[in-house]
C-alpha positions as CSV (number, residue, x, y, z in Angstrom):
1,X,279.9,-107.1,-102.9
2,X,276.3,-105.8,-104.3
3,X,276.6,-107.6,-107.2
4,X,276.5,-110.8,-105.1
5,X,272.8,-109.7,-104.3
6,X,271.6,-109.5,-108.0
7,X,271.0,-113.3,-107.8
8,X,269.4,-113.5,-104.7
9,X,266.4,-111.0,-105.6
10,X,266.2,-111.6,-109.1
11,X,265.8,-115.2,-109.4
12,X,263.3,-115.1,-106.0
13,X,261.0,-112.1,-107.7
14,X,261.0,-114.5,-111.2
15,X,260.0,-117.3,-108.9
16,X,256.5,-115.9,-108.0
17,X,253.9,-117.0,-110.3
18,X,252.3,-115.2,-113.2
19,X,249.1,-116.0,-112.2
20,X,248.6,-111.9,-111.1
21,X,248.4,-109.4,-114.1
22,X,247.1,-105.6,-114.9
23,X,243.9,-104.4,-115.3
24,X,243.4,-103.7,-119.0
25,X,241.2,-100.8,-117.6
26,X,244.0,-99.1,-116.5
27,X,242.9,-95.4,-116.2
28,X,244.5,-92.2,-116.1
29,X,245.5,-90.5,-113.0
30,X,243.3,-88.6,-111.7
31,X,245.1,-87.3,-108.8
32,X,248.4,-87.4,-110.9
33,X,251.9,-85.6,-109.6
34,X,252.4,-82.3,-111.0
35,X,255.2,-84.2,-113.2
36,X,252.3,-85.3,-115.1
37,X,249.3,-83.4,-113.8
38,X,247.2,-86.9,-115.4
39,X,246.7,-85.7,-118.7
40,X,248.4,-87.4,-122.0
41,X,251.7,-85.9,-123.1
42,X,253.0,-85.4,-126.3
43,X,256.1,-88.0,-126.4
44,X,258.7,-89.1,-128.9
45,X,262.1,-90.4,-128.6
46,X,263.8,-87.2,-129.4
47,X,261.7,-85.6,-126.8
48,X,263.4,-88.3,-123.9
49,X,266.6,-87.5,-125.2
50,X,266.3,-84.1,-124.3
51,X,264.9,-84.6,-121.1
52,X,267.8,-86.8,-120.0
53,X,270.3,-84.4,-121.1
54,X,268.8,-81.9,-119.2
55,X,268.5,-83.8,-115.9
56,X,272.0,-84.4,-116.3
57,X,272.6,-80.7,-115.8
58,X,270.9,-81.0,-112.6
59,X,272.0,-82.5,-109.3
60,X,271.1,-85.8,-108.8
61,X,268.0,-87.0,-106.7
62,X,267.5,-90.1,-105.2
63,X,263.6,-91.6,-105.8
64,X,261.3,-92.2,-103.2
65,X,260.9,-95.6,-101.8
66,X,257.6,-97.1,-101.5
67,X,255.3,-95.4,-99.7
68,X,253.7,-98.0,-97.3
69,X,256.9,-99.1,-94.2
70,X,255.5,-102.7,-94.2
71,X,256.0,-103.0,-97.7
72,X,259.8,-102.4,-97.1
73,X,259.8,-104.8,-94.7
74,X,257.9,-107.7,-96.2
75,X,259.5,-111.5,-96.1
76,X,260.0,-113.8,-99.4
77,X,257.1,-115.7,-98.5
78,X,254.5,-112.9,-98.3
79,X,256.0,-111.2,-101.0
80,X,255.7,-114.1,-103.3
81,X,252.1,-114.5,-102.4
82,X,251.4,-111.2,-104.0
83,X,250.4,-112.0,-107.5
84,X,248.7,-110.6,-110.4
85,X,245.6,-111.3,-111.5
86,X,245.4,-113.0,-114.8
87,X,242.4,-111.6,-116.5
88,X,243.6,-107.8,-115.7
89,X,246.5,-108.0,-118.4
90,X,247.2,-104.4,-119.8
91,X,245.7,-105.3,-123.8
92,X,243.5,-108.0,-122.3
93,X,241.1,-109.4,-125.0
94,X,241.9,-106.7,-127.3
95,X,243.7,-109.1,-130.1
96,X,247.0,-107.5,-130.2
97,X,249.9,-109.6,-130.0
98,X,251.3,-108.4,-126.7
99,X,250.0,-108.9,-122.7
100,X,251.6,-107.0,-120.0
101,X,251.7,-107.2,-116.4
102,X,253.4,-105.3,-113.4
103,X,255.6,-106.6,-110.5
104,X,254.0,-105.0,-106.9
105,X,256.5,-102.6,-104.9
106,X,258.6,-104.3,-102.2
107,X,260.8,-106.7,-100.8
108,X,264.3,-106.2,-102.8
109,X,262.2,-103.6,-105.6
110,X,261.2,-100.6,-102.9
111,X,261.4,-98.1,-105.7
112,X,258.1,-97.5,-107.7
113,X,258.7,-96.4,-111.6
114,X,256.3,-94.7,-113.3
115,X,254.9,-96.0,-116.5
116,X,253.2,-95.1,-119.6
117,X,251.5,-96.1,-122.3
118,X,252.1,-93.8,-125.7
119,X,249.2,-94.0,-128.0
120,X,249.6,-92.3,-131.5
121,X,251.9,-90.0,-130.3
122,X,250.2,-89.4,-126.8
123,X,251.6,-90.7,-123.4
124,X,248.8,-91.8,-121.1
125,X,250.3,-92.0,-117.0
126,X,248.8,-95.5,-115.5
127,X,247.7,-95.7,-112.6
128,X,248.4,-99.1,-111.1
129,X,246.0,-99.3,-108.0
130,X,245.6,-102.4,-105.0
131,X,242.4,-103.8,-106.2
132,X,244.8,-105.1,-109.7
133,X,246.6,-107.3,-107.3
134,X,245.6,-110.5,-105.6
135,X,247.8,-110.3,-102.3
136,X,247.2,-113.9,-101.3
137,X,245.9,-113.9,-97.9
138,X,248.7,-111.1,-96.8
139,X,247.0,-108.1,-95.1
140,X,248.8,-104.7,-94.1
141,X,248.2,-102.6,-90.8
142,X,247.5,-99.4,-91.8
143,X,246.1,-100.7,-95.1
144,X,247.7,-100.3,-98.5
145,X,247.1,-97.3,-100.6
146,X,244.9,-97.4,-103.3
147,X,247.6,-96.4,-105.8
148,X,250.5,-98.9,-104.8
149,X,252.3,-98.4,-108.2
150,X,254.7,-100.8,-109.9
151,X,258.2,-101.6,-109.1
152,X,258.6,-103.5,-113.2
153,X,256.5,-105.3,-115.5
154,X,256.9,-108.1,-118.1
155,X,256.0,-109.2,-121.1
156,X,253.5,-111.7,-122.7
157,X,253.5,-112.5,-126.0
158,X,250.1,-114.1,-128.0
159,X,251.7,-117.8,-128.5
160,X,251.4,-118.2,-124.7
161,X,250.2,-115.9,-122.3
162,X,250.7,-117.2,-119.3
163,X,254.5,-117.1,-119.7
164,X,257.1,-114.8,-119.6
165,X,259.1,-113.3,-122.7
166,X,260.7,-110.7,-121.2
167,X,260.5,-108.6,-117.6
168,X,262.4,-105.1,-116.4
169,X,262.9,-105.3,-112.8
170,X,265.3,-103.6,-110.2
171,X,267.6,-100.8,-111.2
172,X,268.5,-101.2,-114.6
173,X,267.9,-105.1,-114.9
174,X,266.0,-106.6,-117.8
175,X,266.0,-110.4,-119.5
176,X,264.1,-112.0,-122.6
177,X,263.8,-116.1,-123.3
178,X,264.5,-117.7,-126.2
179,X,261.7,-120.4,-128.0
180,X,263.0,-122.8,-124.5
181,X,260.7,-120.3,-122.8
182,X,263.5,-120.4,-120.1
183,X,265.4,-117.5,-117.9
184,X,268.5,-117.4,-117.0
185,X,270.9,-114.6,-117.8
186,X,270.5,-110.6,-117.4
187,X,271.4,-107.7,-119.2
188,X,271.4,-104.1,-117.5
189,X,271.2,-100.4,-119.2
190,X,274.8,-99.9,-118.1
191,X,277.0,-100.4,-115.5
192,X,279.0,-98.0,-113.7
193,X,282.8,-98.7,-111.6
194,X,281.9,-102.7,-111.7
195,X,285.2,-104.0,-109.3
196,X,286.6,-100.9,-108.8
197,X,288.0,-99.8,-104.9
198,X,285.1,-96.9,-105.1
199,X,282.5,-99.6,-105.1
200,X,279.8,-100.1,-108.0
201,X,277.1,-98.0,-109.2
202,X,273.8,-99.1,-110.0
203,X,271.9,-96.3,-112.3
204,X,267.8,-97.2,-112.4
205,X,265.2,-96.7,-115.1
206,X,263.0,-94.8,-113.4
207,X,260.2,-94.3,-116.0
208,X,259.1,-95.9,-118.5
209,X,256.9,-95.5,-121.9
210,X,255.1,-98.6,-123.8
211,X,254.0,-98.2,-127.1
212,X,250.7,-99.5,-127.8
213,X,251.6,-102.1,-130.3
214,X,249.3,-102.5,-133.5
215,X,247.2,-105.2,-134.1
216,X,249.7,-107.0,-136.8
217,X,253.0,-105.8,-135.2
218,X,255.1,-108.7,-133.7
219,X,257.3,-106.2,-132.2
220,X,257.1,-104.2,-129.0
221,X,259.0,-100.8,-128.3
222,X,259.6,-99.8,-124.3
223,X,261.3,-96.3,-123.7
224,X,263.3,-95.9,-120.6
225,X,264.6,-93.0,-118.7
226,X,267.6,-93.8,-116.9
227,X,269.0,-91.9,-114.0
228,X,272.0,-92.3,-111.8
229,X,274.3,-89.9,-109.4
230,X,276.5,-90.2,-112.4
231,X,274.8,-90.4,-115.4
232,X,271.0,-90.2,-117.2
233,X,270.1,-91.8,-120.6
234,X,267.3,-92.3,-122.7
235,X,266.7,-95.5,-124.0
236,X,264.9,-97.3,-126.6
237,X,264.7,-101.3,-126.7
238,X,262.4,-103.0,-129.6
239,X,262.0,-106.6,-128.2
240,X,261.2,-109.1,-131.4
241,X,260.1,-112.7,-129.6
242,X,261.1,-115.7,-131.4
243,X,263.2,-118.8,-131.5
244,X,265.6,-115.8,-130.7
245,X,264.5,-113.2,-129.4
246,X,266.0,-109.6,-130.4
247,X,266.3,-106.9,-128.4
248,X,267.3,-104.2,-130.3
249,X,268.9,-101.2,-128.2
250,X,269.4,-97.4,-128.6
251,X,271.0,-95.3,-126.4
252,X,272.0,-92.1,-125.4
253,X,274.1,-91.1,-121.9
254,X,274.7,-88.0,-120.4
255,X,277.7,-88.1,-117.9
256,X,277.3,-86.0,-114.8
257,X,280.8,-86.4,-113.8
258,X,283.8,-88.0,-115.3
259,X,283.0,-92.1,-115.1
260,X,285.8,-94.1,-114.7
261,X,285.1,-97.3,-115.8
262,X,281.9,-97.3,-117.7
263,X,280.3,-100.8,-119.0
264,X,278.5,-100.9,-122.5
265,X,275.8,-103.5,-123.1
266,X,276.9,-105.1,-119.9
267,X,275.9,-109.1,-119.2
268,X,274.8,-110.6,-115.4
269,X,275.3,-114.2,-115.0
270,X,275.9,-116.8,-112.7
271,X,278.9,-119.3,-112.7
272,X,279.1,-121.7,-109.5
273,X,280.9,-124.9,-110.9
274,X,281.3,-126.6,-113.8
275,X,283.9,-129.5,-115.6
276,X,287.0,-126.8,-115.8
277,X,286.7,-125.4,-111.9
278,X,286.0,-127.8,-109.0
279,X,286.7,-125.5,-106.1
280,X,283.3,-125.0,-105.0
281,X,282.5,-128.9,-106.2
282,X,280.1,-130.5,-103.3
283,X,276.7,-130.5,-104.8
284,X,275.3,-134.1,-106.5
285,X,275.1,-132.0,-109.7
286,X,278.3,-131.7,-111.7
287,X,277.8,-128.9,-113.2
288,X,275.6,-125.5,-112.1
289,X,275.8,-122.6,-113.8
290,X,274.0,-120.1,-116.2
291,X,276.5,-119.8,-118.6
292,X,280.1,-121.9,-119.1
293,X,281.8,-119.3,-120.8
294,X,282.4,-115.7,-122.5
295,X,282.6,-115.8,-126.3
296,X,284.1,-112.8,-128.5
297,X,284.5,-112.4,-132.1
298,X,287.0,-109.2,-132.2
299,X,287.1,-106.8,-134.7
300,X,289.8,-108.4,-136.8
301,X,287.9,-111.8,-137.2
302,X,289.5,-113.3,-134.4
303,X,287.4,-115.5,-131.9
304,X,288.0,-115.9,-128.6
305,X,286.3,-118.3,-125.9
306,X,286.9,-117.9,-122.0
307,X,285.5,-120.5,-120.1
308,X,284.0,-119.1,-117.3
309,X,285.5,-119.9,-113.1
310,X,284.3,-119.0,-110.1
311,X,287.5,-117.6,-108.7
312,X,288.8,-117.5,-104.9
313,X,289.2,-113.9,-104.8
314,X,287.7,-111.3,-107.1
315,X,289.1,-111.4,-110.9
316,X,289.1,-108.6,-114.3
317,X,290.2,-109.8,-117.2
318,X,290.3,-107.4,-120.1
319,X,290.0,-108.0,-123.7
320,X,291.6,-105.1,-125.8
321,X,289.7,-104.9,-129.2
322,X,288.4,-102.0,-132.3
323,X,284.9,-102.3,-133.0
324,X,284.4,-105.5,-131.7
325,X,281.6,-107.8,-134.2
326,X,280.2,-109.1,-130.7
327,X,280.5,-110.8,-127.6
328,X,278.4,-112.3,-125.2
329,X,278.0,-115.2,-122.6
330,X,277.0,-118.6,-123.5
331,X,275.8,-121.8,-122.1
332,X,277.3,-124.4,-124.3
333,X,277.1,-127.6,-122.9
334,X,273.2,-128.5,-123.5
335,X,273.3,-132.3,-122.2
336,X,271.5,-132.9,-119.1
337,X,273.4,-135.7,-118.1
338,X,276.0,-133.1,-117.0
339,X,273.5,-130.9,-114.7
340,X,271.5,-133.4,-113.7
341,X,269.0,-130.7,-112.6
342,X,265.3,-131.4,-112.9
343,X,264.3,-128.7,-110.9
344,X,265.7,-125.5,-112.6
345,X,267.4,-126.7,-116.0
346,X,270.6,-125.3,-116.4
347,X,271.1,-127.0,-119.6
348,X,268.1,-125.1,-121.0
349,X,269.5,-121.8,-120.3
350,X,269.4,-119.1,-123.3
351,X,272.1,-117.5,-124.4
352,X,272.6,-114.0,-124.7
353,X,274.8,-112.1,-127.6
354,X,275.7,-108.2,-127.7
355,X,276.2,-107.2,-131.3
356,X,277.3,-103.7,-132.0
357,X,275.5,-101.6,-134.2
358,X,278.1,-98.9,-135.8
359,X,281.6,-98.2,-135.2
360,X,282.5,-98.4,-131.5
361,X,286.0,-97.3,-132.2
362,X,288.6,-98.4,-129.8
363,X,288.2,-100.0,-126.0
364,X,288.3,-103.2,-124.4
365,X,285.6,-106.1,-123.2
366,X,285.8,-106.5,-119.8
367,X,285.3,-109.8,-117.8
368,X,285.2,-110.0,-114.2
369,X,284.4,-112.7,-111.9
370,X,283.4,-112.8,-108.1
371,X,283.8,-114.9,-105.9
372,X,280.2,-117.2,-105.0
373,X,279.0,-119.7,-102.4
374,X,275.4,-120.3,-103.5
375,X,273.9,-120.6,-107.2
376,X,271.4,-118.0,-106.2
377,X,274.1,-114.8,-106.6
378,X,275.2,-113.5,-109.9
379,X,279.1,-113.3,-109.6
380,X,279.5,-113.0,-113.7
381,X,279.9,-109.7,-115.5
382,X,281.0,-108.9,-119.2
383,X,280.5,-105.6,-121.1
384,X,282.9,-103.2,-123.0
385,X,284.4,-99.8,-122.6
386,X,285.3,-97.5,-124.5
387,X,289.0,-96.5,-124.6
388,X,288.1,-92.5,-123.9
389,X,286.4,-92.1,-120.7
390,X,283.2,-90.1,-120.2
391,X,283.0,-86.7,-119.6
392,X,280.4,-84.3,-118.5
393,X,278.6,-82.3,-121.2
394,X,279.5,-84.9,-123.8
395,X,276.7,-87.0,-125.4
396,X,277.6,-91.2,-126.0
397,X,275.0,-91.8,-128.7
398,X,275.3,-96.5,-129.4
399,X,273.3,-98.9,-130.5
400,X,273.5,-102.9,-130.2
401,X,271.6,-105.6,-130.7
402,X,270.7,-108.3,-128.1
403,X,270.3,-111.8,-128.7
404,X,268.4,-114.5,-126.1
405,X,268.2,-117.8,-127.1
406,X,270.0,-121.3,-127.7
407,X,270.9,-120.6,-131.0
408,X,273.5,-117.8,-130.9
409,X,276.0,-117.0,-132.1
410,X,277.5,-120.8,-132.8
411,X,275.1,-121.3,-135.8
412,X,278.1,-118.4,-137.8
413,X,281.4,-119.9,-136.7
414,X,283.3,-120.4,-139.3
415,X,285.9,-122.5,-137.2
416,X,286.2,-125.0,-134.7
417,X,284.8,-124.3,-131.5
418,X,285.7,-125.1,-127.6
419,X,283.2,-127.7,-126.1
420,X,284.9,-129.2,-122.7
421,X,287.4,-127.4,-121.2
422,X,288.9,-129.8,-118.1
423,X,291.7,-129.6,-115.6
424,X,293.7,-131.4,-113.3
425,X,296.7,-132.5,-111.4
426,X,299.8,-133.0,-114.6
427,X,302.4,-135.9,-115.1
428,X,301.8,-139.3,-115.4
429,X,300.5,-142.2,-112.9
430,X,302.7,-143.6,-111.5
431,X,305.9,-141.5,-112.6
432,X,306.1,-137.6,-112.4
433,X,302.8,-136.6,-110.6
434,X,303.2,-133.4,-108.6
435,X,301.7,-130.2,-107.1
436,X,303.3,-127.7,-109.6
437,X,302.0,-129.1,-112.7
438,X,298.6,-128.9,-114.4
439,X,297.4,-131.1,-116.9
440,X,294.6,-129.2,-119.2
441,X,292.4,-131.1,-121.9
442,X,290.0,-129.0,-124.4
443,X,288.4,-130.3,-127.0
444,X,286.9,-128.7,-130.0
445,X,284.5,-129.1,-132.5
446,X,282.6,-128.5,-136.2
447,X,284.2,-126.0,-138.6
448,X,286.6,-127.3,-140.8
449,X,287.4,-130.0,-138.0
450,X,285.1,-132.6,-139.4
451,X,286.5,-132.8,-142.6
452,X,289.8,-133.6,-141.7
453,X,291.1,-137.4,-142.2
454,X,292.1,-138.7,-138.8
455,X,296.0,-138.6,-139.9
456,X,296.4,-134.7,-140.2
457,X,298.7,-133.5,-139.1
458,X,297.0,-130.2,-136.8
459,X,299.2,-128.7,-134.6
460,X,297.8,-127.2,-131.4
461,X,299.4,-123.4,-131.0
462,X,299.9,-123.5,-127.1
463,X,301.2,-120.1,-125.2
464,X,301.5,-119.1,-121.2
465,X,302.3,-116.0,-120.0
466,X,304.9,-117.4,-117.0
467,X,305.8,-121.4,-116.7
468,X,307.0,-124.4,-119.2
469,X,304.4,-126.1,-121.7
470,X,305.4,-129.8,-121.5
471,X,303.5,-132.6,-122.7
472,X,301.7,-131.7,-125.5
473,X,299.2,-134.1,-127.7
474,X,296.6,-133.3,-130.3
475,X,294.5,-136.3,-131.8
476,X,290.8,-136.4,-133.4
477,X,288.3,-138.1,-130.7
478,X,285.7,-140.4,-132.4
479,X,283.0,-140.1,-129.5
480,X,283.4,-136.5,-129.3
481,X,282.9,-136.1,-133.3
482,X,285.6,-133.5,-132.7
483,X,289.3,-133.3,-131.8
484,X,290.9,-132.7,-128.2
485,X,294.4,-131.3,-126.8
486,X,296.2,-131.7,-123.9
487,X,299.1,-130.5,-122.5
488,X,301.0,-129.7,-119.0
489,X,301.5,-126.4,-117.6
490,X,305.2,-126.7,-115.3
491,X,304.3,-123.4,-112.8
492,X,306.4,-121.1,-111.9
493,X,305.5,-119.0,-108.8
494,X,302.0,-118.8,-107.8
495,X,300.8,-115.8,-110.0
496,X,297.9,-116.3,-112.2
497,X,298.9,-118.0,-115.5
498,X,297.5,-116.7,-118.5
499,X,297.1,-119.7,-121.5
500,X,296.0,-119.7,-125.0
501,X,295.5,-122.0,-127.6
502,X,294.5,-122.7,-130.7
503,X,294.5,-125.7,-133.5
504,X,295.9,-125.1,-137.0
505,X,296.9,-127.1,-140.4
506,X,299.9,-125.7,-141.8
507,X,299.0,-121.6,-141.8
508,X,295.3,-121.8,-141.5
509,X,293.9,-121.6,-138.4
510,X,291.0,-124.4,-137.6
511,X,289.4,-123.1,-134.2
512,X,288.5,-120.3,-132.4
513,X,290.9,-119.0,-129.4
514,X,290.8,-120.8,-126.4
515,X,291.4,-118.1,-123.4
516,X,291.9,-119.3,-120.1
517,X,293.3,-117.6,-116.7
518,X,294.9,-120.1,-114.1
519,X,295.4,-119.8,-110.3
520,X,297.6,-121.9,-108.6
521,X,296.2,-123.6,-105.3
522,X,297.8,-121.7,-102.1
């Protein structure tokens, strides 16, 4: 599937070295397209929102590719040895808080966007040429042209330059780091069909307008015009580095045709194996993976957590909500001893939490896993829908905030939370072992949990949707700090088993929702 591929060029094109960055004498176009005939524009968000609705009401036009063959055609290696050069940052030496650089057309990224920077009002075309680009020994037969454009950029910020806070790059793909400085999982503008038998959309910002930042302003505001076969939108993200960084988002769509399974605010990572899902389990690191599961507080209060699988064959799961608080996939487990990764750090991995701004009324958070062989592919998606599909000629106005970072959103629970989720044959040595029953053990922590004397008497609230619960014991675990649950699951069939569970005292509930979906082996 194409979402398989996400991985693959992503985490190669965030490999290559920041050594390469913009010109900070980055002119204006001389030779410009008529589009912008290389003269400032007047520009505004309102004035974006406008021109995406009225693209909408035109057909849709695929962009060109870059305009060189060999760039199309360039390996990894050569690609990678294309880099920026340092001093020729966009705001270079100009004491604002802010540094941006550009990613060069090809490999995976063979469409050029256009980019602008918007001073007081005014948006200035750049024109991004060759001689901004150390290209590493490579050379090109018929040379480059001057004006090679930009297939993304990124984003420096003034506590350290040379590294990355945040980067858009291929289609509608974009990603911030936390204060671990560290990448790891995606977000896109939207997603379009994800798992359906049509096959999955990929809409691409195509243009894109930076506001100059002011000298004291820790924030920075991108515009983006997105455009699609079935959609366009204008969008506005004001990125906020810190500890956690905030992405705040504003959006408006404009449906071309009737969309049948649209994804809001949707979430890319990567799930190979992990403590809960040995299937793919030969590696000498227990443990790979982006993110270990998907977290939702629903609208009622309710909190959910879905550890994460990579399944054997290609899985939605849907989540049924009313203005959901938030969702969002996290990496939980922070120890390294359970990686045991020095390479790429999985246990440094940030976060990232979607919280809705507004009323989103009623629809459903979808998760949906594919099936993976290598770490490198992005087989986890999670964003929500809306209950009323879109149409052509109506407007989806939303706004949500987006968290990156270690920190979020466990620092608000209120409850005990799900920190191991593991699984295995069921019975007991020695006595009733067999192949139709699974043993599972979670354990939870914090919340309320920790004040409870070892005695209490909490009650784990186990359900399935097909099969016999059997064996069920709840105890507090000293080394854990927290308490654990375990019980047998007696199959019937070999459907996919859903199970839930939760720890209460008496009528008060004591953890979040533990959400799980079981396959039995074939």
């Amino acid at each position: 599937m194409k979402a398989l591929a996400r991985r693959h060029f992503l985490r190669r094109a965030l490999m290559i070295s920041a050594a390469g960055l913009i010109d900070p004498r980055l002119v204006l176009a001389a030779e410009a397209d008529s589009a912008d005939n290389g003269a400032a524009q007047a520009f505004d968000a309102e004035w974006l929102r406008h021109h995406a609705r009225e693209l909408a009401g035109s057909a849709y036009r695929p962009p060109p590719k870059a305009s060189h063959p060999a760039l199309a055609k360039i390996g990894f290696d050569k690609y990678q040895n294309i880099r920026f050069r340092r001093d020729h940052a966009l705001w270079h030496g100009e004491d604002l808080q802010f540094q941006i650089d550009f990613f060069h057309p090809g490999h995976f990224f063979k469409e050029p966007v256009r980019v602008f920077q918007v001073v007081d009002g005014q948006a200035h075309p750049l024109r991004i040429t060759r001689s901004m680009f150390d290209y590493g020994g490579n050379t090109f037969d018929p040379p480059l042209p001057d004006n090679v454009g930009a297939a993304g950029f990124r984003l420096h910020y003034h506590t350290d330059f040379t590294r990355d806070m945040a980067s858009f790059l291929g289609a509608s793909y974009f990603r911030a780091v936390g204060g671990e400085m560290q990448y790891g999982i995606s977000a896109r503008g939207i997603a379009v069909d994800t798992a359906l038998p049509s096959g999955e959309e990929f809409p691409a910002f195509r243009t894109f307008w930076i506001e100059r930042p002011r000298r004291d302003k820790s924030a920075l505001t991108v515009h983006a015009l997105l455009d699609g076969p079935s959609l366009t939108g204008a969008y506005r993200f004001v990125i906020r580095p810190g500890q956690i960084t905030v992405t705040s988002v504003e959006a408006s769509l404009f449906p071309r045709k009737t969309i049948k399974r649209i994804g809001i605010a949707p979430i890319t990572s990567m799930y190979q194996h992990g403590e809960n899902d040995h299937r793919m389990y030969n590696d000498f690191r227990p443990e790979v993976h982006d993110s270990d599961g998907l977290a939702i507080v629903r609208g009622n209060g309710e909190r959910i957590w879905r550890p994460l699988v990579n399944p054997p064959e290609v899985r939605v799961n849907a989540y049924a909500d009313e203005n959901p608080r938030g969702f969002g996939a996290l990496q939980r487990d922070r120890d390294f001893a359970n990686y045991q990764d020095d390479g790429i750090y999985y246990n440094r991995r940030p976060n990232l939490w979607v919280e809705p701004q507004g009323q989103w009324g009623p629809g459903t958070i979808y998760l949906i896993e594919i099936p993976a062989n290598e770490e490198i592919f992005d087989n986890i998606v999670a964003f929500w829908t809306p209950r009323e599909a879109p149409q052509p000629g109506r407007e989806i106005r939303l706004a949500y905030n987006l968290s990156w970072g270690q920190g979020v959103p466990d620092l608000y629970s209120p409850v005990g939370r799900v920190i191991a989720t593991r699984s295995g044959i069921g019975g007991i040595p020695g006595q009733d072992k067999g192949r139709d029953t699974q043993k599972f053990v979670i354990d939870f922590k914090g919340g309320p949990l920790k004040l409870l004397r070892k005695d209490a008497p909490v009650e784990a609230v186990i359900s399935a949707s097909r099969g016999n619960i059997v064996k069920v014991a709840t105890r507090p675990i000293r080394e854990l700090d927290g308490w654990r649950t375990n019980f047998d699951l007696r199959q019937e069939g070999r459907q996919p088993v859903d199970l839930r569970c939760y720890l209460r005292l008496g009528t008060s509930a004591l953890t979040e929702t533990w959400s799980y979906q079981w396959t039995p082996p074939r």
